[in-house]
Structure formats: structure tokens, C-alpha cells
MMTF fields as JSON, N, C-alpha, C and O atoms, coordinates in Angstrom:
{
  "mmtfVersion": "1.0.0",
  "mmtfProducer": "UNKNOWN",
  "numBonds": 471,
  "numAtoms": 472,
  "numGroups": 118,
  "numChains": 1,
  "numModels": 1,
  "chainsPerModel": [1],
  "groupsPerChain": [118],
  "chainIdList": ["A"],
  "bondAtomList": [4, 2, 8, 6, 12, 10, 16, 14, 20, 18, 24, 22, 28, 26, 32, 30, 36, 34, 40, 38, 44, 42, 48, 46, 52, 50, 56, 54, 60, 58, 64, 62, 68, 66, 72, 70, 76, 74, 80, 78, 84, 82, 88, 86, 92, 90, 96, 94, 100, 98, 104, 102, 108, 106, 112, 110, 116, 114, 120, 118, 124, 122, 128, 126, 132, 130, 136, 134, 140, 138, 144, 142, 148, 146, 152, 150, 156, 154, 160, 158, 164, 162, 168, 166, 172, 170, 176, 174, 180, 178, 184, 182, 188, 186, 192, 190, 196, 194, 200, 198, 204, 202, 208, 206, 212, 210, 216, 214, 220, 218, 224, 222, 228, 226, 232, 230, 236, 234, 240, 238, 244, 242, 248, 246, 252, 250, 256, 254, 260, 258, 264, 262, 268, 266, 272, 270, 276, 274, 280, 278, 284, 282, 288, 286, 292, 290, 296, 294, 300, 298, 304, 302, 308, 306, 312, 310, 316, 314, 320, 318, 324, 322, 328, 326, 332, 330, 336, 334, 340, 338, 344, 342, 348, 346, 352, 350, 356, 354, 360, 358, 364, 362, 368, 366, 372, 370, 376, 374, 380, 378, 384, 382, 388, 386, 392, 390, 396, 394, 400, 398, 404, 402, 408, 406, 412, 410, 416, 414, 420, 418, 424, 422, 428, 426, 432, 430, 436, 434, 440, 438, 444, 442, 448, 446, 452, 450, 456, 454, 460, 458, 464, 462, 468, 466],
  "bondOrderList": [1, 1, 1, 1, 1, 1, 1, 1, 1, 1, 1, 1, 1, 1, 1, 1, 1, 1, 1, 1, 1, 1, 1, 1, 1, 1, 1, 1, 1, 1, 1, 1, 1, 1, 1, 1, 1, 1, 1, 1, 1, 1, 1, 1, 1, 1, 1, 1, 1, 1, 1, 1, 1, 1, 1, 1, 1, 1, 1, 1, 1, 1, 1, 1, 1, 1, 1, 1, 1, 1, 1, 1, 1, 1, 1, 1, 1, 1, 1, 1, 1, 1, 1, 1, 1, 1, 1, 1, 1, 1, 1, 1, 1, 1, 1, 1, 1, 1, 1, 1, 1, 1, 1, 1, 1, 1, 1, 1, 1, 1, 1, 1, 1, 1, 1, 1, 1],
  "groupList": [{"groupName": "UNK", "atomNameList": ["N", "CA", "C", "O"], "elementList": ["N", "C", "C", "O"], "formalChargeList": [0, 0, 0, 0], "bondAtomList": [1, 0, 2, 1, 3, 2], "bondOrderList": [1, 1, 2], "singleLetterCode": "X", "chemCompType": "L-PEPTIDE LINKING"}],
  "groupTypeList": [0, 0, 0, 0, 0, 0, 0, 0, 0, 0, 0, 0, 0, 0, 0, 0, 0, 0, 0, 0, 0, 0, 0, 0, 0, 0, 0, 0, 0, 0, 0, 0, 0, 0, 0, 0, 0, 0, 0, 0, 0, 0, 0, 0, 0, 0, 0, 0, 0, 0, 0, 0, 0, 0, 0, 0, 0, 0, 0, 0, 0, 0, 0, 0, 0, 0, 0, 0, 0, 0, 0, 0, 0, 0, 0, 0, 0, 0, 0, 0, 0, 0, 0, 0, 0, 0, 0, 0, 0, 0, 0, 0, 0, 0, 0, 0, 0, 0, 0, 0, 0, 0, 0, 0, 0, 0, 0, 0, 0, 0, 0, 0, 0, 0, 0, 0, 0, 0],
  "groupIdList": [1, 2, 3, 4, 5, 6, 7, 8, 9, 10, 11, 12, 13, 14, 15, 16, 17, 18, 19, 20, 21, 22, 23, 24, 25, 26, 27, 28, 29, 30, 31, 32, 33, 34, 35, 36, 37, 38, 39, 40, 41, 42, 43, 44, 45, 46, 47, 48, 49, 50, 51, 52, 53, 54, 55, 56, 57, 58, 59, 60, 61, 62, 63, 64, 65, 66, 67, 68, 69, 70, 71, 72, 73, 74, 75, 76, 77, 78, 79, 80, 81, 82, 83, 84, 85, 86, 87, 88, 89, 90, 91, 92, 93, 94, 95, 96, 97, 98, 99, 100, 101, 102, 103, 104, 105, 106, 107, 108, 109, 110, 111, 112, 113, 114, 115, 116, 117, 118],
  "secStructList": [7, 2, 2, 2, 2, 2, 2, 2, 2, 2, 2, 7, 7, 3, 3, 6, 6, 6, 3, 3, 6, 6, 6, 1, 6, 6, 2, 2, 2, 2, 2, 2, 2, 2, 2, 2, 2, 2, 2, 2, 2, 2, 2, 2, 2, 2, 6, 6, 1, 7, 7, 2, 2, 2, 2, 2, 2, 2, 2, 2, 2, 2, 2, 2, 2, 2, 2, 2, 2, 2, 2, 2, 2, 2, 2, 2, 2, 2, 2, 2, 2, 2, 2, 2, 2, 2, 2, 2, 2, 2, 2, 2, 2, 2, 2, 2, 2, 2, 6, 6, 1, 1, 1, 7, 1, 1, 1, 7, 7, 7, 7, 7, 7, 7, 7, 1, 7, 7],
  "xCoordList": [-37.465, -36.096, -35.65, -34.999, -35.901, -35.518, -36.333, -35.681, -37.256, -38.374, -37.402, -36.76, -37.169, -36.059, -35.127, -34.675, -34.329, -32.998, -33.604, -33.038, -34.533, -34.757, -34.918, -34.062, -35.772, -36.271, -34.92, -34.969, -33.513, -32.258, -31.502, -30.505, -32.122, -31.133, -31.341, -30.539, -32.96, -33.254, -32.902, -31.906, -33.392, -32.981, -31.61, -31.579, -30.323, -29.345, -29.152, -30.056, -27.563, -27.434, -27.316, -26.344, -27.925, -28.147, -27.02, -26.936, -26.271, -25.788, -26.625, -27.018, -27.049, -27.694, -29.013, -29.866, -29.305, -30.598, -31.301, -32.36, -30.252, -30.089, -29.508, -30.262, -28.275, -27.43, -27.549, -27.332, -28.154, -27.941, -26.27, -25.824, -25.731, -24.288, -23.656, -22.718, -24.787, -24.486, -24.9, -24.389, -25.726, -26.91, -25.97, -25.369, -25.8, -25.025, -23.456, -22.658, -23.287, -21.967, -20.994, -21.664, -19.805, -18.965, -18.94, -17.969, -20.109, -20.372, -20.168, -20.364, -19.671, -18.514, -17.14, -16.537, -16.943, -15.383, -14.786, -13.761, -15.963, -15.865, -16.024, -15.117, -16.95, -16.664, -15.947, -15.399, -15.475, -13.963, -13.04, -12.621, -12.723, -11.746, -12.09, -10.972, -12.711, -13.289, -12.92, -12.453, -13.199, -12.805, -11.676, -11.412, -10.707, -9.277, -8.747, -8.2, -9.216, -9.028, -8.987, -8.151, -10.189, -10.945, -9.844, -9.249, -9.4, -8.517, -7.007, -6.575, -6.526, -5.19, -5.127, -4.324, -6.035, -6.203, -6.469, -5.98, -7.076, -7.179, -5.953, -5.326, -5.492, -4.18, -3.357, -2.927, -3.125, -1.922, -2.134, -1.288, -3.134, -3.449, -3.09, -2.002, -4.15, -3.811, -2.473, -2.269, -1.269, 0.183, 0.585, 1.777, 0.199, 0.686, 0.781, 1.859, -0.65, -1.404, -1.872, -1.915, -2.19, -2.629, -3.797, -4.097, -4.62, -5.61, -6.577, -6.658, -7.648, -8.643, -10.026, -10.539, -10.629, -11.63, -11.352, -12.092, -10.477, -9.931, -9.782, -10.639, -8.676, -8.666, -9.8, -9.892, -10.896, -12.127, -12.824, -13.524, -12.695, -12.968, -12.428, -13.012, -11.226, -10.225, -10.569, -10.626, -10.876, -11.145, -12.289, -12.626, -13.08, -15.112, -14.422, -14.457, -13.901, -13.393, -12.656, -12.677, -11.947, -11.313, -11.917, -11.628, -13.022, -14.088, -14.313, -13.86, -15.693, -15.959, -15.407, -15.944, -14.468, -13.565, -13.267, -13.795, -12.498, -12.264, -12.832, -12.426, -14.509, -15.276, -15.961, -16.144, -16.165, -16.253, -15.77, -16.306, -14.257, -13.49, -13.506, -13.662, -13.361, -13.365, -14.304, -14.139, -15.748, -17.022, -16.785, -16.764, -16.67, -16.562, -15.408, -15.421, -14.207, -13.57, -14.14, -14.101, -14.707, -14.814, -16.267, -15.981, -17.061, -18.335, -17.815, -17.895, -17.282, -16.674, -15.86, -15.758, -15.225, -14.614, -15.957, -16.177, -16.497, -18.012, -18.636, -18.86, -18.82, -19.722, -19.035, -19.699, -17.67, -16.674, -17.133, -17.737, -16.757, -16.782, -17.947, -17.946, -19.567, -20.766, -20.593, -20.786, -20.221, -20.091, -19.528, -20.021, -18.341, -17.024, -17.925, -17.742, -19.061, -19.554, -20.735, -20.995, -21.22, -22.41, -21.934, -22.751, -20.826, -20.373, -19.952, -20.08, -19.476, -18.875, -20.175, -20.279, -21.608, -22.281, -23.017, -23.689, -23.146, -23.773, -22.791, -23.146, -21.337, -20.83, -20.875, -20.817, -20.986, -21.231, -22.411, -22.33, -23.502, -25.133, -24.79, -25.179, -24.101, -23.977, -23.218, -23.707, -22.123, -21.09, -22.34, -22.436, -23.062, -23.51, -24.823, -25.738, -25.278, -26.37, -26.083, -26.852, -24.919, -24.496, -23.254, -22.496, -23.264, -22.269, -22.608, -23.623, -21.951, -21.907, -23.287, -23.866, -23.533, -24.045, -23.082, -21.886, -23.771, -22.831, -22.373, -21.708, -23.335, -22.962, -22.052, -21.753, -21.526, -20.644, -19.426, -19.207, -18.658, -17.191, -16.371, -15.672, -16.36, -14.897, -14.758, -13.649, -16.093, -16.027, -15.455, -15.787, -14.374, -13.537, -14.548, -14.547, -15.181, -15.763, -14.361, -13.37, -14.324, -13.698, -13.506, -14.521, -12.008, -12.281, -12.631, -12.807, -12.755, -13.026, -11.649, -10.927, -11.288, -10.112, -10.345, -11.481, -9.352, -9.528, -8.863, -7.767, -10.207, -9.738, -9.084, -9.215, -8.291, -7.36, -8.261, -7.785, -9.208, -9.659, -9.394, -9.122, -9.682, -10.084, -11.051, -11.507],
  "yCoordList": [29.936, 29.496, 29.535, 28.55, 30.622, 30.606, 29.413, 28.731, 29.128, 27.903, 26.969, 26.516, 26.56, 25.197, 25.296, 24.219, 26.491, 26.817, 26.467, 25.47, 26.95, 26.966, 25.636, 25.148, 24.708, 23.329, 22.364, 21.4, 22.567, 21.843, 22.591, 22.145, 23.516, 24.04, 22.952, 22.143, 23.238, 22.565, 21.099, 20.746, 20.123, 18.857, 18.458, 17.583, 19.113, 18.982, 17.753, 16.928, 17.421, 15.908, 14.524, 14.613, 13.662, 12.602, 11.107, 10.503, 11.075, 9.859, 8.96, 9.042, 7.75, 6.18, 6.728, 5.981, 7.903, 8.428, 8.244, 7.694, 8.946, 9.137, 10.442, 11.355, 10.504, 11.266, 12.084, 11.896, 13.653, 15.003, 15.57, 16.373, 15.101, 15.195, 17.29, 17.81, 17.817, 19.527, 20.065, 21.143, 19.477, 20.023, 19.413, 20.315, 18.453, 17.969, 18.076, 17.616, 19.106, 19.232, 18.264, 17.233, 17.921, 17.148, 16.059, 15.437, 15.999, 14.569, 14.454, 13.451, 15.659, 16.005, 15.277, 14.63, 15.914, 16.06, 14.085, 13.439, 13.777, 12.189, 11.322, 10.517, 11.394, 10.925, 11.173, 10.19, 12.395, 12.541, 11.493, 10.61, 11.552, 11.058, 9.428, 8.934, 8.837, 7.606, 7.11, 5.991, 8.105, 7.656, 7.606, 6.838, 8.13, 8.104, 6.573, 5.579, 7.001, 5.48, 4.134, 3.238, 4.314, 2.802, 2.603, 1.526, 3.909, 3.619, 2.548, 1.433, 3.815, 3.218, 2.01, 1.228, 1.501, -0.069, -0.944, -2.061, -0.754, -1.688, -1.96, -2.869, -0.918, -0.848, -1.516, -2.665, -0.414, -1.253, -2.822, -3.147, -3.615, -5.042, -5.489, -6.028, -5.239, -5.979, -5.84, -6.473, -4.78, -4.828, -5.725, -5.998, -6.152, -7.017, -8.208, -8.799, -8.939, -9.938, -10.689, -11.889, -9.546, -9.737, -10.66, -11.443, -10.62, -11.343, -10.293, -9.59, -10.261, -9.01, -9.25, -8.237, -10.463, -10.27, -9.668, -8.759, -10.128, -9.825, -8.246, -7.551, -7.571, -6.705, -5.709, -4.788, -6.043, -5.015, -5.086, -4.133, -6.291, -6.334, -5.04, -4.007, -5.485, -4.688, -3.227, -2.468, -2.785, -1.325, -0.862, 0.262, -1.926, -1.455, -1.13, 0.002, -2.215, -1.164, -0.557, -0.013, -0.326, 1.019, 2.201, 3.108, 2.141, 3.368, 3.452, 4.377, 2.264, 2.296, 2.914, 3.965, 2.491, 3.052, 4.318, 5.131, 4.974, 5.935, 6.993, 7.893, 6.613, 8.096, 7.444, 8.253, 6.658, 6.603, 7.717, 8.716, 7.28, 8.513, 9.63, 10.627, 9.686, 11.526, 11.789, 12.523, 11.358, 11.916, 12.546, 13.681, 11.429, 11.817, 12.215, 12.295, 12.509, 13.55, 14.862, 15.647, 15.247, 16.479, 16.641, 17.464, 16.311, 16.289, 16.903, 18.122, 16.117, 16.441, 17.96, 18.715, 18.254, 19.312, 20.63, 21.495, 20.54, 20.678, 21.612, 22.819, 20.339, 20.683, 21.167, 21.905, 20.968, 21.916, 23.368, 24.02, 23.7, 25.096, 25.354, 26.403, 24.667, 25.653, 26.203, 27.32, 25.108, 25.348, 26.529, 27.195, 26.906, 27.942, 29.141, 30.258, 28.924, 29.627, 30.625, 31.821, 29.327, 29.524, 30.444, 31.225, 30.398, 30.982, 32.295, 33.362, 32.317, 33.999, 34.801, 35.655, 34.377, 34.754, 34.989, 36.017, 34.228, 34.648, 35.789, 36.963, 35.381, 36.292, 37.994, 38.833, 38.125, 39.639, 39.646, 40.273, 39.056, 39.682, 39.962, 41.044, 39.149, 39.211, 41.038, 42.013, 40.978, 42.365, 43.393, 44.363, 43.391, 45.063, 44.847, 45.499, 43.742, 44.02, 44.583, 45.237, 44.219, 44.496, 45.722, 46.047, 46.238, 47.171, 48.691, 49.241, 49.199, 50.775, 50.45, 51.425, 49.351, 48.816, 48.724, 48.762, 48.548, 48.242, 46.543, 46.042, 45.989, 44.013, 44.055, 42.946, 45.21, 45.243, 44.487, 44.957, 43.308, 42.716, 43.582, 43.852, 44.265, 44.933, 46.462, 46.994, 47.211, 48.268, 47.369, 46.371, 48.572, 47.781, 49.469, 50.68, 48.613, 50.343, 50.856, 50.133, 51.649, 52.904, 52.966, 53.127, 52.851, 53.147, 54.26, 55.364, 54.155, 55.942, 56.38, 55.607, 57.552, 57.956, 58.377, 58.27, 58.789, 59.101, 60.23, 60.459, 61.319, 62.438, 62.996, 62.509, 64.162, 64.8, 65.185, 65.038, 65.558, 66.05, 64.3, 63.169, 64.998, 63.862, 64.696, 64.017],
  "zCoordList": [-90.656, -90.518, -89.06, -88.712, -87.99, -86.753, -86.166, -85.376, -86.321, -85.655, -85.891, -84.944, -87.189, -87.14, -86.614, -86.225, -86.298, -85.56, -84.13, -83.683, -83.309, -81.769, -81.705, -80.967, -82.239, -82.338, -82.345, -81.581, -83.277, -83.198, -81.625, -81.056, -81.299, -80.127, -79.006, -78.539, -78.658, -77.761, -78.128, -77.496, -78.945, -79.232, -78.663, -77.797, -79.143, -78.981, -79.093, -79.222, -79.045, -79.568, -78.432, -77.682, -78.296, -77.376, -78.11, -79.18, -76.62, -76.968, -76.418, -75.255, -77.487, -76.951, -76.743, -76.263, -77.028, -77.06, -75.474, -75.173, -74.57, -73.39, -72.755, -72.419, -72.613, -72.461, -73.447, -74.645, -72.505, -73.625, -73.581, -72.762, -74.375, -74.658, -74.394, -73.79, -75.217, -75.159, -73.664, -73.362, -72.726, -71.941, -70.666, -70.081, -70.284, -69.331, -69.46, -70.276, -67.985, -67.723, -67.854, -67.786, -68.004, -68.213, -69.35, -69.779, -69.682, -70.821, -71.947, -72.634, -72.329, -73.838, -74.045, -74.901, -72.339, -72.687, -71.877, -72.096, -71.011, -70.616, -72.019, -72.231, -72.871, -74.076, -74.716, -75.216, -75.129, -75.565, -75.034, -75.782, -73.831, -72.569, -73.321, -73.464, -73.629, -72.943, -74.607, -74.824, -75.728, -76.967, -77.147, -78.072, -76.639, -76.556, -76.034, -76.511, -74.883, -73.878, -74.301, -74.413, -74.494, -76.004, -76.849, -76.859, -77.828, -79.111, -78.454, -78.748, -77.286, -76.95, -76.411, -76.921, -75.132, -74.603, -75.388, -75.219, -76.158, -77.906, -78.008, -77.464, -78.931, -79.628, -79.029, -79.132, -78.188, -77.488, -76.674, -75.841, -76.928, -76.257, -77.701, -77.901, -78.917, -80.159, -80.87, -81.906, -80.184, -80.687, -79.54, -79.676, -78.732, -77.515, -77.878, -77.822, -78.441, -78.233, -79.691, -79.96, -80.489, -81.811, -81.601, -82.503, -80.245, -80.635, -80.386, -79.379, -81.927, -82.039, -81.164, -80.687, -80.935, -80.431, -78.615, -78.24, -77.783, -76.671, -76.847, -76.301, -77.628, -77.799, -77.788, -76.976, -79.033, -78.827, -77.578, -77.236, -76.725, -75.374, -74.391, -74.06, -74.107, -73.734, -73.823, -72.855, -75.549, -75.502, -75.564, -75.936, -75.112, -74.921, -73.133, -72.65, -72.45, -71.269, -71.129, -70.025, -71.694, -71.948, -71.817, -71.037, -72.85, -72.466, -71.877, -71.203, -71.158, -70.131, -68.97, -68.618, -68.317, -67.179, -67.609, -66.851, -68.717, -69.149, -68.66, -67.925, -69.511, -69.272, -67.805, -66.896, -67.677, -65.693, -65.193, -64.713, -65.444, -64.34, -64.831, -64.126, -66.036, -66.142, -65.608, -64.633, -65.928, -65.824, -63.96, -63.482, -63.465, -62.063, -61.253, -60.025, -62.173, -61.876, -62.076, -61.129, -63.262, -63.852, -62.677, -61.808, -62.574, -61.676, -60.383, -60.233, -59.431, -58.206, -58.261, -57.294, -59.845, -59.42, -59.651, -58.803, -60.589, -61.035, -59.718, -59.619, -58.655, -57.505, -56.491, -55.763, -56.117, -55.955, -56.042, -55.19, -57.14, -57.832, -57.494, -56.85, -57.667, -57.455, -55.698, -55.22, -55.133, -53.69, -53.28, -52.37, -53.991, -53.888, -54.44, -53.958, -55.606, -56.149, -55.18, -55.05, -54.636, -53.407, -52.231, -51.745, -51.815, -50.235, -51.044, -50.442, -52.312, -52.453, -52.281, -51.4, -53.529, -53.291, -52.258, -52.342, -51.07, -49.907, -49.514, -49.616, -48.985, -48.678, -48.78, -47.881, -50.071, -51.371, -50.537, -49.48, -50.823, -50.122, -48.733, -48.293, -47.919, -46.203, -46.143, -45.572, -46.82, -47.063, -47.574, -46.823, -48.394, -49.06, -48.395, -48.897, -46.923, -46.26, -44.827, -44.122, -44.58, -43.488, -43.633, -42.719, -44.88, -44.678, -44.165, -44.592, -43.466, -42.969, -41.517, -41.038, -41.137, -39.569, -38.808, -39.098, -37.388, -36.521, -35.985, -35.079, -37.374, -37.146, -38.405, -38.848, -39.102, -40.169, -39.202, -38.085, -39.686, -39.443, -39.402, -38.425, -40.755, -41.187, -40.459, -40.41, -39.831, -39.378, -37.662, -37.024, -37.536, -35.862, -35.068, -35.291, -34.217, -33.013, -32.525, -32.622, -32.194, -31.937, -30.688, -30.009, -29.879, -28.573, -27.618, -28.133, -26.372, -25.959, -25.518, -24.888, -25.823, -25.71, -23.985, -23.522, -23.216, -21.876, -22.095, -22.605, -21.345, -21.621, -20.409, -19.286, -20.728, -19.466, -18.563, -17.438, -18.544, -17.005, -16.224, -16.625, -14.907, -13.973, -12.555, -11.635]
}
């Protein structure tokens, strides 16, 4: 029973038998986006127009464009974030390699005080 469970994990579900829909970031929620899109540019052309073949036109781009942009909205913010993700982590390693040295940033040296004799 677990063999068939690991075997549907990995598979996961493919749109157009392309696109791993679970496995690739953003490509859930751009098809989501893009099924929405489709419904309303339809709709609202065939309450416009009442002509249906134009219409299903209309909302095949609908999608289209739809999940276009999400996809590469959500992407850009995506690679964003690993970037933001990338510098903390260096940062953290740079801090607990260099901490309690004297190339430590945050330690300020110490000046020499001038003492009373002369």
C-alpha cells in the first residue's frame, strides 16, 4: 500500500501532460488565476455581444493572458524572495564566522585612554 502511495506522490498531477502542476512553484495558483479570467472575459463578452463563438475566443485569451501574468508575477516575486533568502543566509554564516574576531563589524576596538602621567 505505501509503494502505491510514493509512486502517486512522485507522479503528481500534469497539466497537458507537461506542466507538473504540484512540483512547480506558482503553477497552481496561475491556473487558478487564468480559470477565473477565462470564465469572466467570456461572460462578460457573451452578455455584451451574445455572439458565442467570439466569446469562447475571447475567454481561451482570457486564460491565456491571465495565467501569463500571474505566472510571472508570482515567479519574479518567487526569485525575489530566494535572493532575500540567499543574502540572510550568507549573512548568518559571515556573523557566527566572524564573530568574537577582530574582522567582527559589530565589535567597535576600543580606544586608548590617555593616561595621567606625562
Amino acid at each position: 500500500m505505501s509503494g502505491e502511495e510514493e509512486e502517486s506522490k512522485d507522479k503528481g498531477l500534469k497539466l497537458l501532460w507537461i506542466l507538473d502542476v504540484q512540483n512547480t512553484p506558482c503553477s497552481r495558483e496561475a491556473v487558478l488565476h487564468g480559470a477565473g479570467g477565462s470564465l469572466a472575459a467570456g461572460l462578460l463578452h457573451f452578455l455584451a455581444t451574445s455572439r458565442v463563438k467570439r466569446s469562447i475566443d475571447v475567454g481561451f485569451a482570457g486564460f491565456m493572458l491571465t495565467t501569463l501574468g500571474s505566472w510571472l508575477y508570482c515567479r519574479v516575486n518567487h526569485a525575489k524572495s530566494r535572493v532575500q533568502k540567499r543574502m540572510i543566509q550568507t549573512g548568518l554564516k559571515n556573523k557566527i564566522m566572524y564573530e568574537g574576531t577582530v574582522l567582527d563589524p559589530t565589535n567597535k576596538p576600543q580606544e586608548e585612554t590617555p593616561s595621567g602621567r606625562s
